[in-house]
Backbone as ProteinMPNN parsed JSONL, in Angstrom:
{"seq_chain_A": "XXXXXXXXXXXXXXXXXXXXXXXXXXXXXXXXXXXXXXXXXXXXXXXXXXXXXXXXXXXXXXXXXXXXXXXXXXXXXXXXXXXXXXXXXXXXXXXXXXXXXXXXXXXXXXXXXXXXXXXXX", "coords_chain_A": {"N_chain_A": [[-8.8, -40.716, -28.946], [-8.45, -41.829, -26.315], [-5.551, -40.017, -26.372], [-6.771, -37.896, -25.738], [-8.107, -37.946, -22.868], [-5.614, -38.382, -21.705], [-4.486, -36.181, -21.998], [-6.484, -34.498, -20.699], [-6.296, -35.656, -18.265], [-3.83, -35.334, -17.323], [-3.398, -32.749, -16.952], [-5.048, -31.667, -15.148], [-5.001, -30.633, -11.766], [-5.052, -30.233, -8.094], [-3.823, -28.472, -7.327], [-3.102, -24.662, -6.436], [-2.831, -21.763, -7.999], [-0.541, -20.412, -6.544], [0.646, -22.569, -4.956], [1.763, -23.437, -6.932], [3.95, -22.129, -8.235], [4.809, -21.939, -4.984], [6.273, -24.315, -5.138], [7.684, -24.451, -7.601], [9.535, -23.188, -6.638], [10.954, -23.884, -4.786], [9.871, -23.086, -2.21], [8.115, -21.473, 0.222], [6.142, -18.305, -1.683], [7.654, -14.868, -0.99], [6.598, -12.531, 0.861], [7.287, -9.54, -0.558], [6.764, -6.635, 0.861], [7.712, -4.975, 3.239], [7.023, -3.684, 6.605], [7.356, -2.889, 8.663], [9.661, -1.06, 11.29], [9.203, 1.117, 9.971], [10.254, 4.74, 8.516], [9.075, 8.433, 8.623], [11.512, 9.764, 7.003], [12.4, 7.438, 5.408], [10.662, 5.698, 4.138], [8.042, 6.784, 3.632], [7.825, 9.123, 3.284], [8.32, 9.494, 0.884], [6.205, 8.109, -0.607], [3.793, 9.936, -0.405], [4.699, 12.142, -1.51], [4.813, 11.299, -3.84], [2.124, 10.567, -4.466], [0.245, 12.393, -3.245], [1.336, 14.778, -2.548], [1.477, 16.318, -4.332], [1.345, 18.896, -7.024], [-1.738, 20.937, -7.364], [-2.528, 19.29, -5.547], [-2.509, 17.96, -1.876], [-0.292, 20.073, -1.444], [1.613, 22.493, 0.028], [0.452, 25.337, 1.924], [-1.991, 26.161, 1.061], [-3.755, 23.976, 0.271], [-6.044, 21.912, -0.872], [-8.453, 21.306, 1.478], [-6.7, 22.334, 3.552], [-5.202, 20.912, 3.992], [-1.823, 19.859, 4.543], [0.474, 17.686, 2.951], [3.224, 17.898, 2.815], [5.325, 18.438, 4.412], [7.123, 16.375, 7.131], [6.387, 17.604, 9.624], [3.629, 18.639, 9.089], [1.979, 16.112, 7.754], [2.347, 14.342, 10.069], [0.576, 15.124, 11.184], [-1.551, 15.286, 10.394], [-1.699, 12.598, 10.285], [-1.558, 11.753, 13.067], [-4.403, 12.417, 13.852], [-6.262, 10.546, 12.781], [-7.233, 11.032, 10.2], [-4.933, 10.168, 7.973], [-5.179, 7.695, 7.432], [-7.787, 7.484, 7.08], [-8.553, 8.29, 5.177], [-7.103, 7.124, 2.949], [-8.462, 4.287, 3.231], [-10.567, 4.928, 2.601], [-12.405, 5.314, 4.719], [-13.408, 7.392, 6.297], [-14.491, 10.554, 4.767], [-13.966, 11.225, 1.382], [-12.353, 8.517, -0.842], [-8.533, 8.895, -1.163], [-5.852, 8.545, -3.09], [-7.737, 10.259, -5.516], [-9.469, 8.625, -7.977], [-8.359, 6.287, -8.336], [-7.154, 4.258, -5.882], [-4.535, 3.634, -3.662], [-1.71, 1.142, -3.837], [-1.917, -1.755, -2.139], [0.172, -2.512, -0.553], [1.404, -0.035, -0.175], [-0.789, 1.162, 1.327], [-0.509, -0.262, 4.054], [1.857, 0.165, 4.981], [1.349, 2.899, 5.178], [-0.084, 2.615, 7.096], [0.913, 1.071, 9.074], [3.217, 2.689, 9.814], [1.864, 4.874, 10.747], [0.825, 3.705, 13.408], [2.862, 3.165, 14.332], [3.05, 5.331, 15.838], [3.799, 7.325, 13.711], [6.679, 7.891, 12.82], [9.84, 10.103, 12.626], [12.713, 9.841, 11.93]], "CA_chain_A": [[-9.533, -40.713, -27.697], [-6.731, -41.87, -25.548], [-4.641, -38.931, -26.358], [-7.188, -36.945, -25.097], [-7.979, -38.562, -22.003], [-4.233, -38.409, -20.925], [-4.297, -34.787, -21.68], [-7.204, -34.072, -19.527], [-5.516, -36.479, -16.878], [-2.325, -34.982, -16.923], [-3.324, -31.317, -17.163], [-5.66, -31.514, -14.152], [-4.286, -30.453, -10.658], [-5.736, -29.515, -7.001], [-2.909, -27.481, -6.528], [-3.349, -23.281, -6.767], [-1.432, -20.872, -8.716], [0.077, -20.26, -5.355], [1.124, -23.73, -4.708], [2.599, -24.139, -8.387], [4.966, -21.132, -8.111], [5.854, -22.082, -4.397], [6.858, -26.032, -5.911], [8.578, -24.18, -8.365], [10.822, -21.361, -6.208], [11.36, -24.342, -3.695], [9.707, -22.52, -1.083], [6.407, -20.396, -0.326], [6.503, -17.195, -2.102], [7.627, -14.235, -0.007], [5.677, -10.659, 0.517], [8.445, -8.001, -0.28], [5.878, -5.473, 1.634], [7.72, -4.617, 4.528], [5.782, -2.823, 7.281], [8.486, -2.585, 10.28], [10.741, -0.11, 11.418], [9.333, 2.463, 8.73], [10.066, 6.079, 9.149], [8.531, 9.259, 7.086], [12.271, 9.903, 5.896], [12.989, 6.229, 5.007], [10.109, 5.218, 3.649], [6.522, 7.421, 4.013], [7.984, 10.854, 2.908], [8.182, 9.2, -1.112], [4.805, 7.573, -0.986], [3.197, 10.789, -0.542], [5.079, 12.641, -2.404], [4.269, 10.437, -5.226], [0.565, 10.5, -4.632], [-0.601, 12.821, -2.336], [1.932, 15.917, -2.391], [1.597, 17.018, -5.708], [0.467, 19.944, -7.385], [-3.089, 20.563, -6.89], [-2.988, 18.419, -4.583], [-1.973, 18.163, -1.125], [0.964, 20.554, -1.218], [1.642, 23.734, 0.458], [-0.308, 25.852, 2.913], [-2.951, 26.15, 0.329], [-3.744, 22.774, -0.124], [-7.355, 21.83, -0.41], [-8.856, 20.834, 2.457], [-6.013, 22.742, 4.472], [-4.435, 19.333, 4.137], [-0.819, 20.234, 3.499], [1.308, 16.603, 3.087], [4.386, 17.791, 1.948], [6.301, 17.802, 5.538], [6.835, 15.769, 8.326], [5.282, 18.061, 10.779], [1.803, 18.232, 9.113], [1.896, 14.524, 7.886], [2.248, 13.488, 11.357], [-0.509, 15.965, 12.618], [-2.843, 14.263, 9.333], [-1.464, 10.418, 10.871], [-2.198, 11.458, 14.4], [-5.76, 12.907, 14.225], [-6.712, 9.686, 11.996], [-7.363, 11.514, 8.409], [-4.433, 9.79, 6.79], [-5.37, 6.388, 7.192], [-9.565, 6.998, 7.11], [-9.054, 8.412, 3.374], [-6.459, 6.079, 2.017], [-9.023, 3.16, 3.098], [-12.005, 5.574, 2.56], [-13.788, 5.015, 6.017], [-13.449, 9.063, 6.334], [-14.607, 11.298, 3.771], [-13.73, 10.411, 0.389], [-11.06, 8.101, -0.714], [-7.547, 9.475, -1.269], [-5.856, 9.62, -4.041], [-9.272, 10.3, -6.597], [-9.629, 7.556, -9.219], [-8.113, 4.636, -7.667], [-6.652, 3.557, -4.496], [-2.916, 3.585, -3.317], [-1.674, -0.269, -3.994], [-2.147, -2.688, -0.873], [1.491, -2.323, -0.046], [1.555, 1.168, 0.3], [-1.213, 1.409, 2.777], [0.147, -0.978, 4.765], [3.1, 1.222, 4.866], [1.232, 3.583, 5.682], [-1.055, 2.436, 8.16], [1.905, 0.682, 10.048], [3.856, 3.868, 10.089], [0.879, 5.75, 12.08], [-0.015, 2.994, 14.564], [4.127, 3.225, 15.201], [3.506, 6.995, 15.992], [4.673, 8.01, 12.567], [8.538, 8.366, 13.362], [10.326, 10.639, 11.14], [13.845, 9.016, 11.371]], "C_chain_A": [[-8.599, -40.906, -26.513], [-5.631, -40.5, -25.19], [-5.672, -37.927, -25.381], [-7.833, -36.818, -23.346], [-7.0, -38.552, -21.2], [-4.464, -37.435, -21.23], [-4.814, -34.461, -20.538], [-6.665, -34.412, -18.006], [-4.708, -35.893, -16.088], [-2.303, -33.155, -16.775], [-4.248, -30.528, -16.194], [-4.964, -31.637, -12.962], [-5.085, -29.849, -9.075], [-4.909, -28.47, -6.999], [-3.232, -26.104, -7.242], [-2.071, -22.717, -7.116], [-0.311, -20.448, -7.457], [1.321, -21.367, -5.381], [2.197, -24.672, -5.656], [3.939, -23.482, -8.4], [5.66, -21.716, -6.617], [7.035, -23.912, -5.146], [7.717, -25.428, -6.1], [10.128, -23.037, -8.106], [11.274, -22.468, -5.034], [10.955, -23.806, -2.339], [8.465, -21.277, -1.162], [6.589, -19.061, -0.934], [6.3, -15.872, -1.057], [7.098, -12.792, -0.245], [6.809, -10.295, 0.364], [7.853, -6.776, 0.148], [6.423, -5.563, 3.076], [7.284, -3.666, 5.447], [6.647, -2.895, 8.735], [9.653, -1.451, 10.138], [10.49, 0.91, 10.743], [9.246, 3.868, 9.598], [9.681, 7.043, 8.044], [9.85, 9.642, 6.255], [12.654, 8.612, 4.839], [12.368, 5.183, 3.915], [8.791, 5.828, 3.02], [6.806, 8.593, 3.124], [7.676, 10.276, 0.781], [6.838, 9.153, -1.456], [4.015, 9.143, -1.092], [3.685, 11.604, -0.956], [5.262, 12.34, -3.733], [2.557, 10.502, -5.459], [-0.236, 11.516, -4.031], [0.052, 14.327, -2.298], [2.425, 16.674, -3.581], [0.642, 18.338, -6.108], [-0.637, 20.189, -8.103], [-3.574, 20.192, -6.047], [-3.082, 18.665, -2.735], [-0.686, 18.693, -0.825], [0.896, 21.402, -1.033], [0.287, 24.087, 1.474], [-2.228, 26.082, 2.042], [-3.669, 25.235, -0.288], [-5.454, 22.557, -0.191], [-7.807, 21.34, 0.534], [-8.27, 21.279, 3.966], [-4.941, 21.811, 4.55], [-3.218, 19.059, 3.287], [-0.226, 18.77, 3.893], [2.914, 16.263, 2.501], [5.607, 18.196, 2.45], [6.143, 16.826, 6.247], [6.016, 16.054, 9.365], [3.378, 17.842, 10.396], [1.555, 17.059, 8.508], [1.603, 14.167, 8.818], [0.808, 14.051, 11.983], [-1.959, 15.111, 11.613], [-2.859, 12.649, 10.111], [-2.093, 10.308, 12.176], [-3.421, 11.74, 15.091], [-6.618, 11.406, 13.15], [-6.879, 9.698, 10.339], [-6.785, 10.523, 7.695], [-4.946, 8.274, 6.114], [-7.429, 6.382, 6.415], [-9.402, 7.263, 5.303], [-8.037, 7.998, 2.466], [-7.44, 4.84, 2.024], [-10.751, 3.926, 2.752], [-13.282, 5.403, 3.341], [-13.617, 6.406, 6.141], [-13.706, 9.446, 5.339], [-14.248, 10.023, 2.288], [-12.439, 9.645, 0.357], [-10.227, 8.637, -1.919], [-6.62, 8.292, -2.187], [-7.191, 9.401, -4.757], [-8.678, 9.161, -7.625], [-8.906, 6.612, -8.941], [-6.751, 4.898, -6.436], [-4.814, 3.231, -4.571], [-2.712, 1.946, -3.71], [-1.695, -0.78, -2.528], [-0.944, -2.495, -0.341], [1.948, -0.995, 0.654], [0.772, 1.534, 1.331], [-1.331, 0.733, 3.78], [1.137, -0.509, 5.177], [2.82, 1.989, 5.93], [0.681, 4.286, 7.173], [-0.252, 2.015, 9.419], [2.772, 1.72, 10.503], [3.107, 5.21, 11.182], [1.051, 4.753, 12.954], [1.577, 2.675, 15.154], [4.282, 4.225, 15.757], [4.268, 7.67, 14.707], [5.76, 8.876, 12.836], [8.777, 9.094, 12.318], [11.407, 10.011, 10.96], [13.882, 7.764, 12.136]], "O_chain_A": [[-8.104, -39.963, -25.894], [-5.121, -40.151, -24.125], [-5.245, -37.314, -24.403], [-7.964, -35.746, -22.754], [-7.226, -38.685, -19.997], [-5.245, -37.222, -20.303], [-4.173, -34.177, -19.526], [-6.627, -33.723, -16.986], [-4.64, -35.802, -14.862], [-1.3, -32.485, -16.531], [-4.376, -29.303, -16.186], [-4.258, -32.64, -12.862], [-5.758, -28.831, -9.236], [-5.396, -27.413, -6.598], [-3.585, -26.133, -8.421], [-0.897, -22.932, -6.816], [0.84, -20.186, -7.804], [2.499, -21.184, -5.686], [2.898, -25.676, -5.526], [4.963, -24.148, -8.552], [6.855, -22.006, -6.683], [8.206, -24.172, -5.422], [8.665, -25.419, -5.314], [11.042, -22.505, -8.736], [12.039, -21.962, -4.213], [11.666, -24.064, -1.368], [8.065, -20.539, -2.062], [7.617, -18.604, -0.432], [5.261, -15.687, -0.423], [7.168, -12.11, -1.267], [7.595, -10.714, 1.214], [8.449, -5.758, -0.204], [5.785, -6.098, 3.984], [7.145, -2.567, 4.91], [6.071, -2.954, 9.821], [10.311, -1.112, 9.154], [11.356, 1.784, 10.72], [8.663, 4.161, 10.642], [9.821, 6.779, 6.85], [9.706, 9.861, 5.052], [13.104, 8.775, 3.705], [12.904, 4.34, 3.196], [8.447, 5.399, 1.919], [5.987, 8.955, 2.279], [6.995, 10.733, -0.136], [6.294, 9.855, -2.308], [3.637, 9.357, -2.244], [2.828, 12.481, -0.843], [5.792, 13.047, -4.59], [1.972, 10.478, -6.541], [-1.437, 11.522, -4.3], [-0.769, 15.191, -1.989], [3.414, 17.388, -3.748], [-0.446, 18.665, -5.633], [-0.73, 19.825, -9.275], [-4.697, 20.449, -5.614], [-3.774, 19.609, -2.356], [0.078, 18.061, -0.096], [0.038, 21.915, -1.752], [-0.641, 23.317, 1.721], [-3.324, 26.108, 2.602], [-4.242, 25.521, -1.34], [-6.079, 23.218, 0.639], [-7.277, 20.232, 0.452], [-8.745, 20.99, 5.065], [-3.89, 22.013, 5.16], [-3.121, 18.52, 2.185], [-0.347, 18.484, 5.085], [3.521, 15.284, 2.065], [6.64, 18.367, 1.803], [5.069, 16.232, 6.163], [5.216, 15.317, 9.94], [2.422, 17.306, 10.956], [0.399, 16.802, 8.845], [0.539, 13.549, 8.845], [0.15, 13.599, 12.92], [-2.973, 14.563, 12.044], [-3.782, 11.876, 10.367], [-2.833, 9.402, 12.56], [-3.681, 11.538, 16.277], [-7.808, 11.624, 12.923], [-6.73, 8.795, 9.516], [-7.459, 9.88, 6.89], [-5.062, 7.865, 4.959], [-8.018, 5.625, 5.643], [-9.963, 6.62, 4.415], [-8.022, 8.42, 1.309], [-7.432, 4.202, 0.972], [-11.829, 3.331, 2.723], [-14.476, 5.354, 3.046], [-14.587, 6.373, 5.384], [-13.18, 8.735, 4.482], [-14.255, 8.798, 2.171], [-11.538, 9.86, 1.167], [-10.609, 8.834, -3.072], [-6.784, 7.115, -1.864], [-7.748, 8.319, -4.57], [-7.489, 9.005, -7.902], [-8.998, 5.834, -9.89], [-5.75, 5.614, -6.386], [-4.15, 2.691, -5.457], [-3.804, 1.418, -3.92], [-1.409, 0.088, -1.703], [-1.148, -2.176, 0.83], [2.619, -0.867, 1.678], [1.277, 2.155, 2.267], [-2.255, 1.005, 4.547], [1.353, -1.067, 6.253], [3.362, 2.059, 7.033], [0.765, 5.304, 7.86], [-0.534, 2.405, 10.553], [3.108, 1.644, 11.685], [3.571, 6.04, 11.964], [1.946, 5.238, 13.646], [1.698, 2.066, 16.217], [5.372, 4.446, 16.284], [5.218, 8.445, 14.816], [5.822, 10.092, 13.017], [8.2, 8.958, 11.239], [11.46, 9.442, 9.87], [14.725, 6.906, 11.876]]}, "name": "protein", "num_of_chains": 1, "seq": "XXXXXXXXXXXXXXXXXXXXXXXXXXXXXXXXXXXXXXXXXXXXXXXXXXXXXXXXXXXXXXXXXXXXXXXXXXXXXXXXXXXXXXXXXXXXXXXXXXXXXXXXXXXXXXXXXXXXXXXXX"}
């Protein structure tokens, strides 16, 4: 009874998985999602060419929707009429890519990269 008593004791904590890891790294744990300075060669041009500028997809003049993403020029013209962002978060039309969602990092990326004027370099 005892033994189990000090288990429970000792194995109970307020602190969050958060709070255990920072303890343990000496310091709060840091985003590696950076969202400054990005440009479509530096950073933007991969992401969508990983998800979005593939074949079938958004690539070439024949793209569905018209919606070619596989330069800079019509990227920027998708970033600066709103499209890119409304159907990565799916407040426009459907959401982009089909069957699940870019990761949180990436449209953060991406979203910060329009609202900088989506720079190319």
């Amino acid at each position: 009874m005892i033994g189990l008593v000090a288990f429970v004791g000792f194995s109970c904590t307020k602190e969050n998985k958060e709070d255990l890891r920072a303890s343990q790294n000496n310091g709060p744990i840091q985003d590696s999602c950076v969202t400054s300075d990005l440009t479509y060669q530096n950073s933007i041009e991969s992401i969508l060419n990983t998800n979005c500028a593939t074949s079938g997809c958004h690539l070439g003049p024949n793209a569905p929707g018209g919606v070619d993403l596989s330069t800079f020029d019509d990227s920027k013209k998708i970033a600066g009429n709103g499209d890119l962002v409304g159907r990565i978060e799916g407040t426009s039309g459907a959401l982009m890519p089909p069957g699940s969602p870019l990761p949180a990092c990436e449209i953060d990326k991406l979203k910060a990269w329009v609202a900088d004027g989506a720079p190319n370099n």
